[in-house]
C-alpha positions as CSV (number, residue, x, y, z in Angstrom):
1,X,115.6,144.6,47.6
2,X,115.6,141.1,48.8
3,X,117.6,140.5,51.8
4,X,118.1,143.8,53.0
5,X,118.6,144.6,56.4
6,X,116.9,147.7,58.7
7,X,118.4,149.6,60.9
8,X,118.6,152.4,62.8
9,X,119.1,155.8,64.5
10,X,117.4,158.9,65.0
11,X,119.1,159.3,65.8
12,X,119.4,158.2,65.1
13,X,117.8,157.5,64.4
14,X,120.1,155.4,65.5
15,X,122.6,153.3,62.9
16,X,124.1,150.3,61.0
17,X,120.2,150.4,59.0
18,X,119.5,148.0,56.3
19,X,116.9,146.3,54.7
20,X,114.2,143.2,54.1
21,X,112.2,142.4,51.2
22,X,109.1,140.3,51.6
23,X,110.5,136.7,51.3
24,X,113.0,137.8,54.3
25,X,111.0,140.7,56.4
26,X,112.8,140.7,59.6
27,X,116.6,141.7,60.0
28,X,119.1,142.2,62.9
29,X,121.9,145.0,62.8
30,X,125.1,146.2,64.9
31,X,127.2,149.1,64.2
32,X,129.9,151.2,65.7
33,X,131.1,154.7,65.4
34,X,131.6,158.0,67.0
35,X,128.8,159.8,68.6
36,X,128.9,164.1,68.8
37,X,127.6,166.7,71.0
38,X,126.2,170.1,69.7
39,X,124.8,172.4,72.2
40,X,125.9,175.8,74.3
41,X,129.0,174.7,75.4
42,X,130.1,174.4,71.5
43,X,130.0,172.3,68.6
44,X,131.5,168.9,68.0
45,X,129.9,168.8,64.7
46,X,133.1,169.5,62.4
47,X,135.2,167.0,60.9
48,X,137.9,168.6,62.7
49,X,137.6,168.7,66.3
50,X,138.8,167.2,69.1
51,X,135.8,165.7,70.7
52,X,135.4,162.1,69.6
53,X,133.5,159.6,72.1
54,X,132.1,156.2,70.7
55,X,129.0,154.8,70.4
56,X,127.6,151.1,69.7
57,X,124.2,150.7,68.1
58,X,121.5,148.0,66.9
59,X,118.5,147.2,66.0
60,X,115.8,145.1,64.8
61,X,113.3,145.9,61.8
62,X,110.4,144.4,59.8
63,X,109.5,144.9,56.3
64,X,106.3,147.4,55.8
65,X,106.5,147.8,51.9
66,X,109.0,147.9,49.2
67,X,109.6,151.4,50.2
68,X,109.1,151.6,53.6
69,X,110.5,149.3,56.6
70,X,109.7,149.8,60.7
71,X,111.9,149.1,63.7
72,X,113.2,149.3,67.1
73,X,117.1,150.7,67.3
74,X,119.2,151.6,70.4
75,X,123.1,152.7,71.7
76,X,124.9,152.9,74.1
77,X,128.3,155.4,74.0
78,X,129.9,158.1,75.9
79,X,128.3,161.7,75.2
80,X,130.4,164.9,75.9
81,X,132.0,167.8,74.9
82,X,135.8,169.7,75.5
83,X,136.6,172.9,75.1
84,X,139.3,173.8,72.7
85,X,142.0,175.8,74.0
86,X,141.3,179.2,72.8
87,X,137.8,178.9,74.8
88,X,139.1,178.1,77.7
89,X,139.8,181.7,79.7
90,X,137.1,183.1,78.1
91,X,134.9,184.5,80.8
92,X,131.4,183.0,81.3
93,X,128.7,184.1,83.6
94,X,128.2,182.5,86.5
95,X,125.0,181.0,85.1
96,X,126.4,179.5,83.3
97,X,129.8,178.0,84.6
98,X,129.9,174.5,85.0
99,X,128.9,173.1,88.5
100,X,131.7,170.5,88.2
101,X,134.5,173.0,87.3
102,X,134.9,174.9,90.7
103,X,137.5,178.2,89.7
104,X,136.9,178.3,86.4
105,X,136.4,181.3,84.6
106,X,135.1,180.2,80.6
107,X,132.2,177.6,80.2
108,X,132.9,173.6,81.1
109,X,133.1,171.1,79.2
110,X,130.2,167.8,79.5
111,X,131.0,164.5,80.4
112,X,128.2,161.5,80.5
113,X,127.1,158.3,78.9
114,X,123.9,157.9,77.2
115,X,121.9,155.2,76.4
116,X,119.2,155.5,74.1
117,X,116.4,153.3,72.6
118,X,113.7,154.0,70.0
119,X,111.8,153.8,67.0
120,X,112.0,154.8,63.3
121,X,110.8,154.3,60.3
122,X,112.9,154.1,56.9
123,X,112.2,155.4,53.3
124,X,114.1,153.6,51.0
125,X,115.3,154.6,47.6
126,X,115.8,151.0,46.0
127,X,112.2,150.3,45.6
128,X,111.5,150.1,42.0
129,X,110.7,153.8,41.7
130,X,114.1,155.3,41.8
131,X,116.5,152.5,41.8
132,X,116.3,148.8,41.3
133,X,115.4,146.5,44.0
134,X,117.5,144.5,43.8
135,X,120.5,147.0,43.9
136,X,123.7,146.3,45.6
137,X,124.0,149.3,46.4
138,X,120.9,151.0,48.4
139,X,120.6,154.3,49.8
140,X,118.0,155.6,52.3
141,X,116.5,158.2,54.8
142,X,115.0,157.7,58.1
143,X,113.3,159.4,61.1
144,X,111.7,158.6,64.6
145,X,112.2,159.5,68.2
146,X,114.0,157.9,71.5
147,X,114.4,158.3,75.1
148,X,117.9,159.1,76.1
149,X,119.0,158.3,79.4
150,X,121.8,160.4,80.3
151,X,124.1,159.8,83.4
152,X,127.1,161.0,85.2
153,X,129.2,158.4,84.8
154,X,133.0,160.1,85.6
155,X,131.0,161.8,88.9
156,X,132.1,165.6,87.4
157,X,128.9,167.1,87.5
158,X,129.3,168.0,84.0
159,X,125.7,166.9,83.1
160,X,122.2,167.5,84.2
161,X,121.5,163.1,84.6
162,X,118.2,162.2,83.4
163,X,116.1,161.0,80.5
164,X,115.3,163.0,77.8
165,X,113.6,162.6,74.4
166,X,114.8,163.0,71.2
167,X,113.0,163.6,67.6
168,X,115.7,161.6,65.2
169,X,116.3,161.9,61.3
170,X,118.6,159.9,59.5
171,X,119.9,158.8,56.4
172,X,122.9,156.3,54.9
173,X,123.5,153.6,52.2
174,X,123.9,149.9,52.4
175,X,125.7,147.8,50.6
176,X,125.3,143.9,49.9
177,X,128.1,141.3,50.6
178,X,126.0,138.4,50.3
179,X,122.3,136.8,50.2
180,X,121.9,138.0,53.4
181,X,124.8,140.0,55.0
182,X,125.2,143.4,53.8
183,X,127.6,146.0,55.5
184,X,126.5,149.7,55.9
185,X,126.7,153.3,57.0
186,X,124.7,155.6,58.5
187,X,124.7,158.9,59.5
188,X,121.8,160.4,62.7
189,X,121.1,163.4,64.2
190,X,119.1,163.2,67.3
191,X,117.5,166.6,68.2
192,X,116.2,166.5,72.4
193,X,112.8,168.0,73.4
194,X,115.3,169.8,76.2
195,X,117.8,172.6,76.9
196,X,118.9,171.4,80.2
197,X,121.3,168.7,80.1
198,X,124.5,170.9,80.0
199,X,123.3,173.5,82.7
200,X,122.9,176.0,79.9
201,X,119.5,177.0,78.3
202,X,120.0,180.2,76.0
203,X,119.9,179.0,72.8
204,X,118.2,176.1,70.5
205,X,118.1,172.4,71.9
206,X,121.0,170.3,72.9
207,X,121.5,167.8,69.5
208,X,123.7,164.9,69.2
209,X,125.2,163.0,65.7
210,X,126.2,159.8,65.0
211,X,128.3,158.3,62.3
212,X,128.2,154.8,62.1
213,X,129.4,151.3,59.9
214,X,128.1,148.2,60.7
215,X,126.9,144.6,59.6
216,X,123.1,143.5,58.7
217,X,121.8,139.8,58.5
218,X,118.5,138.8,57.1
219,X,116.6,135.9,58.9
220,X,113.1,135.3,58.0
């Protein structure tokens, strides 16, 4: 697995993850993407929707073992949610109605940016067990946690500001260009300890995805 890079997510763990072997233990990453709410207002988790928002992510890991690497990851990318059209006249309580969206009769839609910052730790397949180490190709799993500071940036009220914490699972593949340059992708889901950022608390946890590619570098 020489010159593999870490990365992230939990959510991504957080993304662009590659890895290091033990002549070259620490690595650098930074990826881009899109970045997805799932919560009570709805689900952007579909492949088609119409609530895209960016993200960009890196982060900074050290070789543990042939199988297992360690690291720091975080992003920064807008976080929210739209109703679709058929959603929109469809009566919510008043609990529920967004604060921001004064005369409006179905739920709101969520509008914030997030930065988040974390740790993980990475499993990865090309470790002599189940694939070769020194496999171009390298897929992996990962999982952590993060704080996720959350604020109003557009000045809607559409989003309870604040930090909240997030347990983060992860997994992607990585794919090396050179000695010590490999590109990659990763895909995070980031589940939060809290119900509250959009106003709404009936159901499971707020959650938010991230699909990411990005570049790795080895240095030492």
């Amino acid at each position: 697995m020489k010159n593999y890079l870490i990365g992230f997510c939990l959510l991504t763990l957080a993304a662009g993850m590659s890895a290091q072997t033990k002549n070259n233990k620490f690595g650098l990453a930074l990826g881009a993407g899109s970045q997805n709410y799932c919560g009570d207002l709805g689900s952007a988790f579909k492949i088609k929707n119409e609530s895209y928002y960016g993200v960009v992510n890196g982060n900074a890991a050290y070789y543990l073992s042939k199988s297992f690497d360690a690291g720091l990851f975080g992003s920064i990318g807008d976080y929210g949610f739209c109703q679709p059209d058929a959603a929109n006249n469809k009566a919510a309580t008043d609990a529920d109605l967004c604060p921001g969206c004064p005369g409006r009769v179905g739920l709101g839609n969520l509008n914030s940016r997030m930065l988040a910052g974390g740790i993980f730790v990475r499993y990865k397949f090309s470790n002599g067990y189940l694939l070769s180490e020194h496999s171009r190709l390298s897929p992996y799993i990962s999982f952590g946690g993060a704080a996720n500071s959350i604020s109003d940036r557009m000045r809607m009220n559409c989003v309870k500001a604040g930090t909240y914490y997030s347990f983060n699972v992860g997994a992607g593949l990585k794919y090396k260009l050179s000695e010590r340059v490999n590109l990659n992708y990763n895909f995070s889901l980031g589940y939060f300890t809290s119900d509250k950022l959009d106003f709404i608390s009936h159901h499971s946890n707020d959650m938010y995805m991230q699909n990411t590619i990005g570049l790795g570098i080895d240095l030492f």
